[in-house]
Phi, psi and omega in degrees: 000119168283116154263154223256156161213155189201139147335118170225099197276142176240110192288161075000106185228130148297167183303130187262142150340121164072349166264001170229089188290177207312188185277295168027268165318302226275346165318294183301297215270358142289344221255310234252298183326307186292309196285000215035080097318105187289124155247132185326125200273156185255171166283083195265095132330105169301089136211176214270109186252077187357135181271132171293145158305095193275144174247124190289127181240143170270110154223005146180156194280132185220151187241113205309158146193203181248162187281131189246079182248155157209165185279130146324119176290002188176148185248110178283134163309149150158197200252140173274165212270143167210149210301133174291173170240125187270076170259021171233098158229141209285130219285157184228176197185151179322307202277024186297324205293309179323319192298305244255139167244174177053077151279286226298321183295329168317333191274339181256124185303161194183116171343110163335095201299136227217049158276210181266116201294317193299344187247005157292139200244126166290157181246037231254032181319318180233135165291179182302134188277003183218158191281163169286017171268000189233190180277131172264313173311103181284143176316096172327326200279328184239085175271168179283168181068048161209185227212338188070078171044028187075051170248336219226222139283155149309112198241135208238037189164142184276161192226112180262107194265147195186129195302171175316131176099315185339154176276149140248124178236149184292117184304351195179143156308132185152175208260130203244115193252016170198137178212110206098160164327127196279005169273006135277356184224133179271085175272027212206198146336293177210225201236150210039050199271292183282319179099212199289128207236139156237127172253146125265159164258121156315176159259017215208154198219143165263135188038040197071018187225148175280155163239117208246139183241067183300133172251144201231160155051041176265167177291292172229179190220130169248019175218190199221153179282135228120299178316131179282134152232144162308155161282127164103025191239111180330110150259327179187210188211163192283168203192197160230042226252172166065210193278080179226158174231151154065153190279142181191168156222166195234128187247117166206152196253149174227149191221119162096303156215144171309056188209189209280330198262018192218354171326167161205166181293111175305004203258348177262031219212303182274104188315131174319198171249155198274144179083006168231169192221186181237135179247130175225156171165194201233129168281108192234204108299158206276357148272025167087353200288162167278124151288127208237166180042048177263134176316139187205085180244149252221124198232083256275161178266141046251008170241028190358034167324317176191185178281128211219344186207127201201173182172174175228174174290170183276166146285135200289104191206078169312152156081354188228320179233147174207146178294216234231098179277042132269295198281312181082016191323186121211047188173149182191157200222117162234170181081001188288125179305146196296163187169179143253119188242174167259092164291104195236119162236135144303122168219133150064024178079011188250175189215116207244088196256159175194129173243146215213138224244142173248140166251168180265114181131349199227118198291136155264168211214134167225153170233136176224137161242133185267164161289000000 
């Protein structure tokens, strides 16, 4: 698979007039996101626009690098994206802490894993698991490696919302090595996690590892275990089953061995949408470390007025949430209408900006490290 590479610097800038709003400002319009409040969608033109050249102020040490892209292998039907309304979020509970095993390798701090993003290649591997008559997009308010600000579980997979009944289709070819309900068995944090559950195992392996793609929390299951399934082929429908609130299914890719501890983020998995692209890269400290829930929002171009789009880094959680092994992420925007945005991360009272051009099909890559 061939890929493209371009500069992409991530400058340190002040602030411009009229382009960041107050702390406030940008509190409410997370407030509003979170909350199924629609925000008014703006008119973002797909096509490749030139990053204006930024001139750089020193307010923190950032370390350049490069933008990494490649073509997508098949271009999926479906409706392009507007910012979701996260009104499915899967329910936490006292015993939340509990739920999560093997903490303790979660407790000892630990470089960040950190390759080289310019000789990485997308995997853009599964279609979408719901048709282009339904919502394709996962929910901005809980992506993966975050917790919705210590409301929720450590959450290892994105959540696509869609009413009761919705087709759920197998994202990809391959053999389906679980079918049914998880309440005798922990395929998840603990038993009865997911509810009624379908794994494929691909036919296909990354770097010599199997990769198994699990749907959570569906209403039925139509196929069965053993069973060969085509990429686009019904397996069952959507539900709440399991740890949930609101009908949704939950996709989470595992690379390497079948279980809850081998995840990776599914939204670097899932082929774009057609005219988008994905932005990923990493926030660290000036010892390679992950900066973890650091605020990170994204301002669509050609008048970067305000945020339109937003996430945070993951949680710092060894053994429970991992990057991406080509990418090393530790943050991701996926699904973004092809643009040019103002990329602005918060850390540490400092405000770290860039602008950074999304192509459609294709990942952009930014990296900053702080002091």
């Amino acid at each position: 698979m061939s890929h493209t590479t371009a500069a992409s610097i991530f400058h340190p800038l002040r602030p411009r007039p009229g382009a960041v709003l107050p702390k406030i400002a940008v509190l409410a319009l997370l407030g509003l996101l979170s909350s199924g409040c629609q925000v008014p969608q703006l008119s973002l033109v797909p096509t490749e626009m030139p990053s204006p050249t930024a001139t750089a102020t020193a307010t923190a040490t950032v370390t350049p690098t490069a933008t990494a892209t490649s073509t997508p292998t098949a271009t999926p039907t479906s409706t392009p994206r507007a910012t979701a309304t996260p009104s499915v979020t899967p329910a936490a509970g006292p015993d939340a802490a509990a739920a999560e095993v093997s903490l303790a390798a979660a407790a000892t701090p630990r470089p960040w894993p950190t390759p080289d993003a310019a000789a990485a290649e997308d995997h853009f591997w599964l279609g979408r698991p719901t048709g282009p008559e339904a919502r394709q997009w996962g929910s901005p308010y809980y992506p993966y490696g975050s917790t919705a600000g210590g409301k929720l579980y450590l959450h290892q997979g994105t959540d696509i919302e869609n009413p009761f009944g919705t087709r759920l289709l197998a994202p990809a070819a391959g053999t389906v090595v679980f079918a049914g309900p998880d309440d005798e068995i922990a395929i998840g944090p603990k038993p009865n996690f997911y509810g009624n559950t379908v794994i494929v195992e691909l036919d296909r392996t990354y770097q010599g590892q199997p990769v198994y793609v699990l749907l959570g929390h569906m209403q039925s299951i139509a196929v069965g275990t053993g069973q060969k399934v085509r990429s686009g082929q019904v397996v069952g429908e959507v539900g709440m089953t399991g740890v949930a609130i609101g009908p949704h299914v939950h996709v989470e890719v595992r690379v390497g061995e079948n279980d809850h501890l081998h995840t990776r983020n599914a939204e670097f998995w899932l082929e774009p949408l057609p005219g988008h692209g994905v932005l990923a890269g990493r926030v660290l400290d000036s010892a390679g470390y992950a900066l973890p829930t650091v605020e990170i929002l994204l301002y669509p171009g050609p008048d970067f007025a305000s945020p339109r789009y937003y996430t945070f880094t993951y949680e710092d959680r060894p053994g429970l949430i991992n990057p991406d092994d080509e990418w090393g992420e530790n943050f991701l925007l996926a699904d973004l209408p092809a643009n040019t945005y103002l990329l602005e991360v918060n850390a540490g009272g400092r405000s770290v900006r860039q602008e950074v051009t999304i192509r459609p099909g294709r990942t952009s890559w930014v990296e900053a490290r702080l002091p």
